[in-house]
N, C-alpha and C positions, 0 to 999 in steps of 0.2 A: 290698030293705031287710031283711025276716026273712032272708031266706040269710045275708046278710051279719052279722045279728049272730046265728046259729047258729054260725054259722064262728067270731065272735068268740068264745062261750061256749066251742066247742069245743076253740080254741087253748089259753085258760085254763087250762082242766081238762086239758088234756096238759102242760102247762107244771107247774103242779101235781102232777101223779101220775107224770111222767118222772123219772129221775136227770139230773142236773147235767151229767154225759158224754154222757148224749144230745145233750141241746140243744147242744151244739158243732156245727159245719158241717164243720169241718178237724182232720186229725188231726196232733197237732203232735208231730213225729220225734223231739223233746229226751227226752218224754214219754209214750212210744209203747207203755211197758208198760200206762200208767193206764185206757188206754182200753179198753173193753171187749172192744171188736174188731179188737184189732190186728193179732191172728195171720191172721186174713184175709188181711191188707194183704202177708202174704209170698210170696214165690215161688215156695217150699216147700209151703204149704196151695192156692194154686193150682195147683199138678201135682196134689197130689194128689185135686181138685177133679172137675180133668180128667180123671185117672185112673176115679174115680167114677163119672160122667158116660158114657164109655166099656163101663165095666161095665154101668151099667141099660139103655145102647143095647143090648146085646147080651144084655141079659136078657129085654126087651122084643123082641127080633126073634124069639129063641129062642122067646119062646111064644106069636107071631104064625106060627111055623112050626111046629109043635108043641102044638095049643091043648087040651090034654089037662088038665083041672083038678091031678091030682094032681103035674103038671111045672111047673104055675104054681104051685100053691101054694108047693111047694120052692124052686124058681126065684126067687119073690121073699124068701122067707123065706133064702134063702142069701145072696142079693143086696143084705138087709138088714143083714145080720149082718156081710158081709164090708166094707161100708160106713161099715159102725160103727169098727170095728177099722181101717181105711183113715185114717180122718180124725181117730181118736182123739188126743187132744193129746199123750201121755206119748210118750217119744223114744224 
């Protein structure tokens, strides 16, 4: 019975303090720029996703093979960066 109306209190207060586009379940195609996260939803932001993904494997192996602090530090901090610029929105 308290779980349950924690849960109720807690739904409130996210109801409350979310934007309007959240509490959607579906993202409707008509409308598909209004949503926060739409760009997600492309093909396009999933390769490059992938691409990503790809990259930290292979940052991550690299310095399982190589565990030399100043190749990690680089290593992530390139892998960061190049990350950024990877997924960044502008075309």
């Amino acid at each position: 019975m308290m779980k349950a109306l924690i849960e109720f209190h807690f739904y409130l207060a996210l109801i409350t303090l979310m934007p309007t586009w959240y509490q959607r379940d579906c993202i409707e195609e008509e409308r598909l720029s209004k949503h926060a996260h739409y760009r997600r939803q492309s093909e396009h932001y999933q390769a490059k996703r992938k691409l990503v993904r790809a990259l930290w494997t292979g940052t991550g192996a690299l310095m399982l093979i190589f565990p030399t602090p100043p190749l990690m530090v680089g290593g992530l901090l390139f892998s960061t960066c190049l990350s950024f610029a990877i997924l960044d929105e502008s075309k």
